[in-house]
C-alpha positions as CSV (number, residue, x, y, z in Angstrom):
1,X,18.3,-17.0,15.2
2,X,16.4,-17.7,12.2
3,X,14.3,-15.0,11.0
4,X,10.5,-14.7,12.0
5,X,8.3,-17.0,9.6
6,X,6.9,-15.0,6.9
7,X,9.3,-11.9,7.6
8,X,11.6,-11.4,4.8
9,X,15.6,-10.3,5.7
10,X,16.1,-6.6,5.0
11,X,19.1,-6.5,2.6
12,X,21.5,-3.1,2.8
13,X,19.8,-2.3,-1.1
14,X,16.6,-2.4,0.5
15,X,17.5,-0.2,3.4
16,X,19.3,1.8,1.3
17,X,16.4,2.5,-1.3
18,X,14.4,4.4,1.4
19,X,14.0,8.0,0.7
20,X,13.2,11.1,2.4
21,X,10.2,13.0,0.8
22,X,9.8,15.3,3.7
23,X,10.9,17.1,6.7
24,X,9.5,19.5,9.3
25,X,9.2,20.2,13.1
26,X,6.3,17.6,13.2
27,X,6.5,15.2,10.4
28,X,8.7,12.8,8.9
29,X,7.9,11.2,5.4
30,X,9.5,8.5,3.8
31,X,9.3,6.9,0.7
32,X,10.0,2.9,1.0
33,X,10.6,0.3,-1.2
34,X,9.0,-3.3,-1.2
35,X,10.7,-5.9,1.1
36,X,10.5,-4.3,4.4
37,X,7.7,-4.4,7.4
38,X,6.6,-0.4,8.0
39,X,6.9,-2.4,12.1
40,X,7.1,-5.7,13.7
41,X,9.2,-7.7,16.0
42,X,11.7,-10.8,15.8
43,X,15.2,-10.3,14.1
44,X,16.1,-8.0,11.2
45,X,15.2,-4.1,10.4
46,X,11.6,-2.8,9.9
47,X,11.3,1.0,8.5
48,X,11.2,2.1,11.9
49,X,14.8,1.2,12.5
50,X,15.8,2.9,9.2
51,X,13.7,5.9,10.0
52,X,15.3,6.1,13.6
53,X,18.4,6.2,11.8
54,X,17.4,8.7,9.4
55,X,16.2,11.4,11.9
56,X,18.3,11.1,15.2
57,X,17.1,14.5,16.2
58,X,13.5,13.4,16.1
59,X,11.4,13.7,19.7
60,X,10.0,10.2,18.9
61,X,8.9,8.6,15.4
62,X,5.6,7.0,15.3
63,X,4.1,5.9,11.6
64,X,0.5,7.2,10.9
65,X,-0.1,4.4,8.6
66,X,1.2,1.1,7.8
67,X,2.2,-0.5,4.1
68,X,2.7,-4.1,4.0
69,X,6.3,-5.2,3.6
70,X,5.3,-6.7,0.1
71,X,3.8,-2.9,-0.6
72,X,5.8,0.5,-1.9
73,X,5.2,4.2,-0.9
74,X,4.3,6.6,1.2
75,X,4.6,6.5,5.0
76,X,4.4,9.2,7.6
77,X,6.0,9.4,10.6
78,X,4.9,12.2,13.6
79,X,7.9,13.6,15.4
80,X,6.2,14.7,17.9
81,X,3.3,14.5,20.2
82,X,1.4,16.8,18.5
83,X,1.6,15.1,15.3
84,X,0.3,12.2,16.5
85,X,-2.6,13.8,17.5
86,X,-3.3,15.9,14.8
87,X,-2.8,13.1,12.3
88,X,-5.3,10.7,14.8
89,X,-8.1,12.9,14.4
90,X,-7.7,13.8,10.9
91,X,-7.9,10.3,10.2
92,X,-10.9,10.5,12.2
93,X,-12.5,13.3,10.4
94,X,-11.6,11.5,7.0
95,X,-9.1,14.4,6.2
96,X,-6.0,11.3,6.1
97,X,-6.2,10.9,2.1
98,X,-4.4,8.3,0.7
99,X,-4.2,7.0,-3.2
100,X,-2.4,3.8,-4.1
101,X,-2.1,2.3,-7.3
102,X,-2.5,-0.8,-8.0
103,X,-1.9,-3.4,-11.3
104,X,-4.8,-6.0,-11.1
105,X,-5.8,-9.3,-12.6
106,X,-8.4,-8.9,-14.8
107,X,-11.0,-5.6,-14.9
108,X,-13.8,-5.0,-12.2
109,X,-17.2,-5.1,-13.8
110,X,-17.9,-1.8,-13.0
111,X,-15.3,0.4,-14.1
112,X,-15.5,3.2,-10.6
113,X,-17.2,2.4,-7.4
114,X,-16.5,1.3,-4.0
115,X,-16.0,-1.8,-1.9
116,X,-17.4,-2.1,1.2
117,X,-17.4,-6.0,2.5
118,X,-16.5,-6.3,6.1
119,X,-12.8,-7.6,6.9
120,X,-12.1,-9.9,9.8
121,X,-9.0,-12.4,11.1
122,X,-8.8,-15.3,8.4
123,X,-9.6,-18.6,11.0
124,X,-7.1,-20.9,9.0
125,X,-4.1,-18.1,9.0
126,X,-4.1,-15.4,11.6
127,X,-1.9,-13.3,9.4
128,X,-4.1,-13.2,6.8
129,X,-7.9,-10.8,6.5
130,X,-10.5,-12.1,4.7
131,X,-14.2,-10.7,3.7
132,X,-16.5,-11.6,6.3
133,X,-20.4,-10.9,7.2
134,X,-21.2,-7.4,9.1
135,X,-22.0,-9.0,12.3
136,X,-19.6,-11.7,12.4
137,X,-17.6,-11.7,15.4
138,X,-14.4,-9.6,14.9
139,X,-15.7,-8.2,11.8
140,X,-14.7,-4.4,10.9
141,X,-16.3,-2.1,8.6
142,X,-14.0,-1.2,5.7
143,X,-14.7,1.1,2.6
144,X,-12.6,1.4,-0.6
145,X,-12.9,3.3,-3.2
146,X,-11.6,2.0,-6.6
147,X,-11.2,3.5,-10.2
148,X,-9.8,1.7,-13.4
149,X,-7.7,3.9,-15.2
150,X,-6.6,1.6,-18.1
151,X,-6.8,-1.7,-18.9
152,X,-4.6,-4.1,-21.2
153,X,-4.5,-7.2,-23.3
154,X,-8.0,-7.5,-23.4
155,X,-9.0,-6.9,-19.7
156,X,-6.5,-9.5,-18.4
157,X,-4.7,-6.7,-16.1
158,X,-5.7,-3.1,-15.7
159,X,-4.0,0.3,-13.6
160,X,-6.1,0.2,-10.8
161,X,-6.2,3.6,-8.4
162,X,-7.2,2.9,-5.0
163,X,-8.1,5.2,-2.2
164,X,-9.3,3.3,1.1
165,X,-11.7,5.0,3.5
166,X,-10.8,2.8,6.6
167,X,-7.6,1.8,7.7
168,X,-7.5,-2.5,7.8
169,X,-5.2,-4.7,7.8
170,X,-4.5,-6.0,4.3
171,X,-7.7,-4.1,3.3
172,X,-7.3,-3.4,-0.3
173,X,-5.3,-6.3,-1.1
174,X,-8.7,-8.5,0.6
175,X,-11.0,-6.2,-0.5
176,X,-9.8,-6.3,-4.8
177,X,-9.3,-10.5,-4.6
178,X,-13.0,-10.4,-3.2
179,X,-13.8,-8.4,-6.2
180,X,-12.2,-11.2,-8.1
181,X,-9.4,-8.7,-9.5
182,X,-6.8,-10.2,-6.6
183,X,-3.6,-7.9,-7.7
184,X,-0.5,-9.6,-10.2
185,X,1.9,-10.9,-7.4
186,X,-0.3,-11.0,-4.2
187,X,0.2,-14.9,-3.2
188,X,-2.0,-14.5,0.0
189,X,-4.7,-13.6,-1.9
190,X,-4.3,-15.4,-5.0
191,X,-2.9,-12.7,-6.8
192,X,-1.1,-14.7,-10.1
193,X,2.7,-14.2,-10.6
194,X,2.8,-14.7,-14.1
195,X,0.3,-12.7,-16.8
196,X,0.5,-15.1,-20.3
197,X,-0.3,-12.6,-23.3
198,X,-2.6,-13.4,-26.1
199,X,1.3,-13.3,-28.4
200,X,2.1,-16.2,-25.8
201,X,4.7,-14.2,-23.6
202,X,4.9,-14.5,-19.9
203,X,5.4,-11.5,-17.4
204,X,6.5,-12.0,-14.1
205,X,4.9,-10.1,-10.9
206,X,7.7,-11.2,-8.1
207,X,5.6,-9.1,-5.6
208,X,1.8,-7.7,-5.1
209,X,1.8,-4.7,-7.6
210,X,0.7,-2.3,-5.3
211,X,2.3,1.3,-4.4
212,X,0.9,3.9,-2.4
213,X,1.5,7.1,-4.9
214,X,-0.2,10.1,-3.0
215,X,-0.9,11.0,0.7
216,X,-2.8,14.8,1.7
217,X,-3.3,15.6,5.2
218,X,-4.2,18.6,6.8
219,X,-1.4,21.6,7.9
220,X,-1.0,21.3,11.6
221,X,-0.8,25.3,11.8
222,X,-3.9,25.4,9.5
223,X,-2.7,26.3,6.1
224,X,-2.4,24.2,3.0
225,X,-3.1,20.7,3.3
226,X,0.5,19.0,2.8
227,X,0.3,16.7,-0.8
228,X,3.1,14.1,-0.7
229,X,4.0,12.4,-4.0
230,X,5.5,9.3,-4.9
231,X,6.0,8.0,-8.8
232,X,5.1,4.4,-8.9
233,X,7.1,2.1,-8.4
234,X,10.1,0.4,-11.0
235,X,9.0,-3.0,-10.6
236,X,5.7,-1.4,-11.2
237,X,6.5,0.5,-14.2
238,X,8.6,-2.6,-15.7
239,X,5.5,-4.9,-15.6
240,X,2.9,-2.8,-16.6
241,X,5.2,-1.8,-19.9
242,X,6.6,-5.7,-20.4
243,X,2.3,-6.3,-20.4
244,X,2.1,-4.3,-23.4
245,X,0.5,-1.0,-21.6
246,X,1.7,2.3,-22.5
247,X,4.3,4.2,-20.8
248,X,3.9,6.2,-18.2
249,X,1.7,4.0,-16.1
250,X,-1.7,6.6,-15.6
251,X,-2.4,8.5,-12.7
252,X,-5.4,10.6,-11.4
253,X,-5.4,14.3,-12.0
C-alpha cells in the first residue's frame, strides 16, 4: 500500500526525535518534531502511535490539541478521563494558552494586534482552510493574536510570536498568508521556500517555520497553572541565523 496522498512516511529519526516533557497521573506531554501527523488514518505512524508506545501504562491517551505534521512543539495528551475534561473546559474558559513562534515572509503592517477573519473548508482542496466571510456557510470564528519580535534584512522575514484564541484547522498558518506574511516554507499557503538576501544569498525553508514554544493550562487539583516549554526548533534556529538574524532566535518574556 502506498502511503495516503499528502501524508509523509514517518522515518525511525523522526520517531525517535519525540521527547517527553512531562509526566503525571493525568497528563502526558510530548515534544515533537516536524514530519509526523499529531493523528490520522491510512498507513504509517502518527504521534499517537509513538505516544502509545511511550506510555503503556496510560488509561487511554487522547491529544488536547493538534500541530500539523509540517509543524514542531508542544502536544498534550490526557491520560485519563478526567483530563480530558478538565482540559475541554479550560479550553472553553480560554484558560488553554498556547504560544508558537513563527519565522514569516515579510513584516505585518502593524507590528502587535490580532487576526480575526473567519476560516472555512477551501472549495478547490478540502485539506486546505482558507479566510472566508462571517456568514458564509461553514465558516468559523477564529482569533489570533500576533506580535513581531524582530525583523531582518530589511523586513523581508521577521520572528513572529503567535498565540491563537480559537482552535482551527490550519488557523494561523491561513490566518498570517491572509495577512500577506504567509510563513518561509508553508507551500499550501504560499509560504516561499527560499529568502534571497540583499548580499545575493539564498536560504532555504524545507518546511513551514512554525513551532509551538509554550503551552499553560490550569492544575487539575487547583494549584499552579502547569507552563510547558519547548526551545524552538533547529531547523528554526538554523534559518533564522543563515538569514542574518541574531542568535538566539527571541522569545516573549
Amino acid at each position: 500500500m502506498r502511503p495516503e496522498r499528502g501524508r509523509r512516511v514517518v522515518t525511525a529519526e523522526v520517531e525517535a526525535a519525540v521527547k517527553v516533557l512531562h509526566r503525571d497521573e493525568h497528563l502526558l506531554v510530548l515534544e515533537k518534531p516536524s514530519g509526523i501527523a499529531t493523528t490520522g488514518t491510512g498507513e504509517g505512524k502518527v504521534l499517537v502511535d509513538v505516544a502509545r508506545a511511550l506510555d503503556r501504562d496510560a488509561p487511554r491517551l487522547h491529544p488536547s490539541s493538534r500541530l500539523d505534521a509540517e509543524v514542531s512543539g508542544i502536544v498534550t495528551f490526557a491520560r485519563t478521563p478526567e483530563a480530558t475534561q478538565h482540559l475541554l473546559e479550560a479550553r472553553r474558559a480560554g484558560q488553554y494558552a498556547r504560544g508558537y513562534l513563527g519565522i514569516a515572509s515579510g513584516v505585518p503592517e502593524v507590528s502587535e494586534g490580532k487576526w480575526e477573519d473567519a476560516i472555512g473548508i477551501d472549495p478547490r482542496d478540502a485539506r486546505k482552510r482558507v479566510v472566508v466571510a462571517g456568514n458564509a456557510p461553514g465558516a468559523r470564528t477564529a482569533c489570533s493574536h500576533y506580535r513581531v519580535l524582530a525583523e531582518i534584512d530589511g523586513g523581508k522575514a521577521c520572528a513572529l510570536w503567535l498565540e491563537p484564541q480559537t482552535g482551527r484547522t490550519h488557523q494561523l498558518r491561513v490566518h498570517a498568508a491572509h495577512a500577506g506574511v504567509a510563513l518561509y516554507g508553508d507551500r499550501p499557503y504560499g509560504g516561499p521556500q527560499r529568502l534571497v538576501l540583499t548580499d545575493g544569498s539564498v536560504v532555504t525553508a524545507r518546511r513551514a517555520m512554525l513551532h509551538c514554544c509554550r503551552v499553560t493550562i490550569p492544575a487539575l487539583d487547583g494549584g499552579e497553572p502547569l507552563q510547558l516549554r519547548s526551545q524552538p526548533s533547529d531547523d528554526l534556529c538554523a534559518f533564522w541565523r543563515a538569514a542574518g538574524g541574531r542568535s538566539p532566535l527571541p522569545l516573549p518574556e
